[in-house]
C-alpha positions as CSV (number, residue, x, y, z in Angstrom):
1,X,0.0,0.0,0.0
2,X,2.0,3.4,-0.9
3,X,1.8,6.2,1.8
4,X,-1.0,8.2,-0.5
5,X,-3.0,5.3,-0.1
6,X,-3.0,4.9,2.9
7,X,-2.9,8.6,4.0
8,X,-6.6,8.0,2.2
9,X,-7.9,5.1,3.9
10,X,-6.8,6.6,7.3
11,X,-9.2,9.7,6.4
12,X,-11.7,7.3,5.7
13,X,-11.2,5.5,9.1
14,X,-10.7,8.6,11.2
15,X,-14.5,10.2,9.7
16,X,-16.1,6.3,9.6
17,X,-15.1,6.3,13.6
18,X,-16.7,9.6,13.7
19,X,-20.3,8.7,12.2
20,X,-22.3,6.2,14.2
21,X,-25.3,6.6,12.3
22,X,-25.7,7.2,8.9
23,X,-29.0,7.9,7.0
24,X,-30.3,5.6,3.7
25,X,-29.8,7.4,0.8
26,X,-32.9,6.2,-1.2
27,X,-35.6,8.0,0.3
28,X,-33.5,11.6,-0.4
29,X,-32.4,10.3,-4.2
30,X,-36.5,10.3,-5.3
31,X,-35.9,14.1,-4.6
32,X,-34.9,16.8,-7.0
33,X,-31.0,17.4,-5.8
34,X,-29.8,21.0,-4.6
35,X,-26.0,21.3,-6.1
36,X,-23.2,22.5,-4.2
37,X,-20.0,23.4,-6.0
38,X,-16.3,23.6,-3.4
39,X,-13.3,25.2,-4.9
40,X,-10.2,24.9,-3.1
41,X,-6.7,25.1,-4.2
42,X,-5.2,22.0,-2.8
43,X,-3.7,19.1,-5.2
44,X,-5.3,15.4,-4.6
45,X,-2.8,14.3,-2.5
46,X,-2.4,16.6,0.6
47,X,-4.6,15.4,3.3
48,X,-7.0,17.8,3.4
49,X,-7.6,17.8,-0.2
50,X,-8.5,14.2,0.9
51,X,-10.5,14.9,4.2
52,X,-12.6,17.3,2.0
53,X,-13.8,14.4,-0.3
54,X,-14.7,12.7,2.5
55,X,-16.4,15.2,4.2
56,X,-18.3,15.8,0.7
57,X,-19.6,12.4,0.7
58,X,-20.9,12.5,4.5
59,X,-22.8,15.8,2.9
60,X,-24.7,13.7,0.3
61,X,-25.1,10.9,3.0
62,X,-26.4,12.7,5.7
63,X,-29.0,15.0,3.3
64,X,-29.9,11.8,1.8
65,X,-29.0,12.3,-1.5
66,X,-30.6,15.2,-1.6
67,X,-27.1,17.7,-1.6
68,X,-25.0,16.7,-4.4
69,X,-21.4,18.4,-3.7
70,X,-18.9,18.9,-6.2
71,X,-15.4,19.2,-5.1
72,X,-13.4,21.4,-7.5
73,X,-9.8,20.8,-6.2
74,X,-6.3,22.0,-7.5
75,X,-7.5,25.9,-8.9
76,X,-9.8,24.4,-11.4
77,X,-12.5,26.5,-10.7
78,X,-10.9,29.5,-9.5
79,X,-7.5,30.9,-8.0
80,X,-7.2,30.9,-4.1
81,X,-7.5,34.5,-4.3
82,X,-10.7,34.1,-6.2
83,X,-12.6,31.7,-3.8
84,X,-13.5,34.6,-1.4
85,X,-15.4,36.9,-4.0
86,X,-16.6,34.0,-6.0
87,X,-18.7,32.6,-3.0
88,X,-19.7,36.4,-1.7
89,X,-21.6,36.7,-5.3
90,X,-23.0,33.4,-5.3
91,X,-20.6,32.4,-8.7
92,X,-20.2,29.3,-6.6
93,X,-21.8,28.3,-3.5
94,X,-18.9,27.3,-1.5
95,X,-15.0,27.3,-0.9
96,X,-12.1,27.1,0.9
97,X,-9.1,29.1,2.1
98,X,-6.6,29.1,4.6
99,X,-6.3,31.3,7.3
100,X,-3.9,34.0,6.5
101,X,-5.1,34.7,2.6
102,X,-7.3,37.1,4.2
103,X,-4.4,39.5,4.6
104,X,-5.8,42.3,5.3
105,X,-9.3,42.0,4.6
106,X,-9.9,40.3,8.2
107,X,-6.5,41.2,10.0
108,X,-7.5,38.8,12.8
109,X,-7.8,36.0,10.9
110,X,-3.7,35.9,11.4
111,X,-3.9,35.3,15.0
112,X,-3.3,31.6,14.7
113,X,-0.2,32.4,13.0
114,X,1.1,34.8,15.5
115,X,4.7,32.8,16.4
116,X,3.9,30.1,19.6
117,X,0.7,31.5,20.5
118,X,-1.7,29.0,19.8
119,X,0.5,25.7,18.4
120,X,-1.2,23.5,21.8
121,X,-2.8,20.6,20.0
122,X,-5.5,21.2,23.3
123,X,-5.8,24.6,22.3
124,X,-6.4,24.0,18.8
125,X,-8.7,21.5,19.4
126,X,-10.8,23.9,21.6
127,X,-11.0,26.5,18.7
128,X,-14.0,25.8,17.2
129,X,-16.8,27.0,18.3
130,X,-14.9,29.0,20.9
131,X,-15.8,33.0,21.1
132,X,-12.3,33.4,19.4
133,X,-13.3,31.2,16.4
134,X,-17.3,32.9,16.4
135,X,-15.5,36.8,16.2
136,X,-13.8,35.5,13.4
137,X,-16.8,33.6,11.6
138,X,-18.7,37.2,12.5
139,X,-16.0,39.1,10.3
140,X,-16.5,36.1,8.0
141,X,-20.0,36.9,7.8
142,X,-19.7,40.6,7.3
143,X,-17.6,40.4,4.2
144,X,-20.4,37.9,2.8
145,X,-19.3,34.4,3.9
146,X,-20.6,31.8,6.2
147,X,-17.9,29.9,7.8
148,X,-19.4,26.1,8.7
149,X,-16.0,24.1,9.1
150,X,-11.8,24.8,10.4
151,X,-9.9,22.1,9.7
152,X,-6.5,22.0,11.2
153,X,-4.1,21.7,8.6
154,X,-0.6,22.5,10.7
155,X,1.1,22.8,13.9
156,X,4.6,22.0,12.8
157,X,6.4,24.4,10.6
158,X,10.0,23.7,9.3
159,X,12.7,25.9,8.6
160,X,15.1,24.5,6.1
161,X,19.0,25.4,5.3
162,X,21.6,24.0,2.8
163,X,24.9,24.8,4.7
164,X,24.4,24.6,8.5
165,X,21.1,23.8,10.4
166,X,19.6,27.0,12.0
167,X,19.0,25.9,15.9
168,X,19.7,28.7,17.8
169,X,18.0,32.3,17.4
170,X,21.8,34.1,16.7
171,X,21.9,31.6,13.3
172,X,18.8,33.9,12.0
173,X,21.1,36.7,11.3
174,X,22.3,38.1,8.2
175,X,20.4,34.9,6.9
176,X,18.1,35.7,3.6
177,X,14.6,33.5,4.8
178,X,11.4,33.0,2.7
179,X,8.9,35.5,3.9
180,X,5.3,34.5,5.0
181,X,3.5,37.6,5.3
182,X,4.5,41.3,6.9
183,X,3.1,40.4,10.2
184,X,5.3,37.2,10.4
185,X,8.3,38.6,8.7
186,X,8.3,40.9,11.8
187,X,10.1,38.1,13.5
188,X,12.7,37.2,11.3
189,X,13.2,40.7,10.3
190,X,14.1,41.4,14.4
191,X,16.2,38.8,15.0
192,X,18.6,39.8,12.3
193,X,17.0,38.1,9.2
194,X,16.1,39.3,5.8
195,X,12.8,37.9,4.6
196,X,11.9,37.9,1.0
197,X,8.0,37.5,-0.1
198,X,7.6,34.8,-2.2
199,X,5.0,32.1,-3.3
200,X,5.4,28.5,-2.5
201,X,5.5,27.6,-6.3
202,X,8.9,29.5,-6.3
203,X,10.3,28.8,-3.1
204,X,12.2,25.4,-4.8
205,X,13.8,27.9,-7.2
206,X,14.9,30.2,-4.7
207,X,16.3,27.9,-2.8
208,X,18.0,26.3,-5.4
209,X,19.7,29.6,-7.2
210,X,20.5,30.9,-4.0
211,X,17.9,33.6,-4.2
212,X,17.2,33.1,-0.2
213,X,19.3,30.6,1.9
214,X,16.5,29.4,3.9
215,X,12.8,28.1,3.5
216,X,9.7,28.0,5.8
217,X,7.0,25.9,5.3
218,X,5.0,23.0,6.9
219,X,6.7,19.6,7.0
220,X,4.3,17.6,4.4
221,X,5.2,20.5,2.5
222,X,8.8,20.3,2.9
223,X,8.3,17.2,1.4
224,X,6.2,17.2,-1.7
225,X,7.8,20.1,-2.7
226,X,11.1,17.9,-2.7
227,X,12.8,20.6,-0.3
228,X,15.5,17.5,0.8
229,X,17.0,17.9,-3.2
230,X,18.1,21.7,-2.6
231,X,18.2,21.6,1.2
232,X,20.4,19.5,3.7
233,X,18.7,20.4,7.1
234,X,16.1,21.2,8.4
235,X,14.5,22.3,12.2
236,X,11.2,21.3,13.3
237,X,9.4,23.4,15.3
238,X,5.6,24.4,16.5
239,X,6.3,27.8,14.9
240,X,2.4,28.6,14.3
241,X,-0.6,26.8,13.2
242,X,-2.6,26.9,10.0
243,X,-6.6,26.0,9.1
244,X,-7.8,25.9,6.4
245,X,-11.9,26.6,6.7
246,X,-14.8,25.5,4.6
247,X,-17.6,28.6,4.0
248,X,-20.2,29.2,1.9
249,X,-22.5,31.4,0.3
250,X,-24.9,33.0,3.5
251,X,-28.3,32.9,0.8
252,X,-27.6,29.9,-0.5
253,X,-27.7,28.3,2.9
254,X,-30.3,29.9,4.0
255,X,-32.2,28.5,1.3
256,X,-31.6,25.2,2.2
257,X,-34.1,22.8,4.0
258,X,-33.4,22.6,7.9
259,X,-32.4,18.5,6.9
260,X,-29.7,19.9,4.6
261,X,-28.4,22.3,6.8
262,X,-27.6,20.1,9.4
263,X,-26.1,17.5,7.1
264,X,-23.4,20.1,6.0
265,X,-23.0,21.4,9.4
266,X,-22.6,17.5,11.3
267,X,-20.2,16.5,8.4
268,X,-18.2,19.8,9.4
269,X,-18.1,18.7,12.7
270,X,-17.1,14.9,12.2
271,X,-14.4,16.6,9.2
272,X,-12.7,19.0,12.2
273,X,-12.5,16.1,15.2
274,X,-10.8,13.6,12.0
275,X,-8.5,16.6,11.3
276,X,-6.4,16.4,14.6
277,X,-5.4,12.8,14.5
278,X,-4.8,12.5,10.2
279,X,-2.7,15.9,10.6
280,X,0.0,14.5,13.5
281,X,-0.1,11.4,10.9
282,X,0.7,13.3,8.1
283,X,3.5,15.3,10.0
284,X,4.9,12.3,11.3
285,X,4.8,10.1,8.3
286,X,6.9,13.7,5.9
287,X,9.6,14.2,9.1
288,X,10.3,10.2,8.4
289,X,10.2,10.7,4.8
290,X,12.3,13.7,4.7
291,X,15.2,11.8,7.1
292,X,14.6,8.8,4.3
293,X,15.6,11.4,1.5
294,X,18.5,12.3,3.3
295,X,18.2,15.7,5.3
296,X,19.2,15.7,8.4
297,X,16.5,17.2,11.0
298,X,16.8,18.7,14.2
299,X,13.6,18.4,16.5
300,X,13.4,21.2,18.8
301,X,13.3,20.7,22.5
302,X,11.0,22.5,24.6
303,X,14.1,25.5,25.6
304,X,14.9,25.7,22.3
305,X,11.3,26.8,21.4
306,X,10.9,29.2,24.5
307,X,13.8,30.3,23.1
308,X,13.0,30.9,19.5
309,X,9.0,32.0,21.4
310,X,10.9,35.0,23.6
311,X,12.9,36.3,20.5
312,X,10.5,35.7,17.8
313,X,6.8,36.5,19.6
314,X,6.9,39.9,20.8
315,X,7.4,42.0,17.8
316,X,4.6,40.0,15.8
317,X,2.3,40.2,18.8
318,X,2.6,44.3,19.1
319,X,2.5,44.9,15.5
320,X,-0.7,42.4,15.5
321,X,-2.7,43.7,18.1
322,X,-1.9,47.3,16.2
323,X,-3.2,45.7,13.1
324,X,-7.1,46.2,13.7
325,X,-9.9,47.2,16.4
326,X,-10.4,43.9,17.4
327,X,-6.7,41.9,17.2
328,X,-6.2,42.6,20.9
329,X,-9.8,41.3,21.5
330,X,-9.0,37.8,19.7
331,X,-5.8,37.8,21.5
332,X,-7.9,37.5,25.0
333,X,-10.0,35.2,23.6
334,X,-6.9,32.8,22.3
335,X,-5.8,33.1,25.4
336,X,-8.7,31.4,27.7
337,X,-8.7,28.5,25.4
């Protein structure tokens, strides 16, 4: 069984442990079928590409055949940028992004990347319906999305180097690093760095001419992007932690039957509770891959990440909570979680 595979039949597993009852579909089939279109930029393979599909079919299960969803993966609907407006006018009736390519439409929707602040797998598994995550969906709302799933994607970020591991916060300096966003870049930036914006398509490149010495990304990442041919180390850490969410179009829900509404909104539930468990699979199955390709890794230790957290938190945090009216507000909220 190759890992794909089985990456697949663990999603299966983890959302099959998840249902306990499932409605028959032939009742719901007799009925005229509502459509709903997702567009998401993620290729087959990643695991939440695959959790998706899944999550799609509990959709058509649980309505009874009466929601027919059709995934449009990989940008073949529309660009990531695109997903946001495209469900706002109702071009498509739902999507999904991940967290920080709001930017700065919904400033707060980068306070899950804000450098160790929220990388607790306890914490992330109490976002969800906390009042952090309901001030986000609320922004959500106002710039003509309903949010109805977060699926944690990340808590374990890697920084990668070709000619000496970076482990301690003085290797940072005078190194040219991938950039992430401004608000991130902060860090790097303070500790001596020089970050340089720069999409994950191109980051191979970069690292491979020599364009930036360094890469940041997620560890499955690190390895379907092939980092191990252009980099020899690499540092694991719980730098941040990335969702991506599920929303759709507000009247298009609203126009659903009650039935269908809870369909979609129990499948998001069962989709976020499998996302915790196939995630730490998915990092633990790329940091084994990566050491088979031949990079040599360096797990952080818990001083190591206060550490990097005391050097690397602070300036991200104050330029953050300076970001919008209500970053200092989500902060509070992170924080009882």
């Amino acid at each position: 069984m190759t890992r794909i595979t089985r990456r697949r039949a663990v999603v299966a597993a983890l959302l099959s442990a998840a249902v306990l009852a499932g409605g028959s579909a032939g009742a719901g089939q007799a009925e005229a079928q509502t459509v709903m279109r997702v567009s998401h930029q993620l290729p087959p393979a990643h695991h939440i590409a695959q959790l998706v599909d899944q999550w799609a079919a509990d959709v058509e299960r649980l309505s009874e055949g009466t929601l027919a969803v059709e995934v449009l993966g990989a940008n073949t609907a529309f660009k990531p940028d695109q997903n946001f407006p495209a469900v706002a006018r109702g071009q498509i009736e739902a999507a999904i992004s991940v967290n920080f390519q709001w930017g700065n439409t919904i400033p707060e929707m980068n306070v899950v990347t804000l450098p160790y602040f929220m990388t607790d797998i306890e914490r992330v598994k109490r976002f969800p319906g906390s009042d952090a995550a309901q001030l986000l969906e609320e922004k959500l709302l106002g710039k003509g999305v309903r949010n109805v799933a977060w699926l944690f994607t990340t808590n374990s970020s890697i920084f990668t180097s070709a000619k000496k591991p970076i482990v301690e916060v003085a290797d940072f300096q005078g190194l040219k690093i991938r950039g992430l966003n401004k608000l991130v870049d902060e860090a790097f930036a303070a500790n001596g760095a020089a970050p340089t914006a720069m999409p994950g398509s191109e980051v191979y490149q970069g690292l491979q001419t020599g364009v930036i010495d360094a890469g940041l990304t997620d560890v499955s990442a690190a390895y379907s992007r092939k980092y191990y041919e252009v980099q020899s180390y690499g540092t694991v850490t719980p730098f941040f932690t990335v969702y991506f969410h599920i929303f759709v179009n507000p009247a298009w829900f609203d126009g659903l039957t009650e039935a269908q509404r809870t369909a979609i909104t129990e499948a998001s539930a069962k989709a976020e509770e499998a996302s915790y468990a196939l995630t730490a699979e998915t990092a633990s199955a790329a940091i084994e891959q990566l050491q088979a390709k031949g990079m040599t890794l360096h797990i952080q230790s818990e001083a190591e990440t206060e550490a990097w957290k005391q050097a690397m938190q602070p300036p991200v945090m104050e330029a953050f909570k300076a970001s919008s009216d209500d970053a200092a507000r989500i902060v509070e909220l992170v924080d009882k979680l």
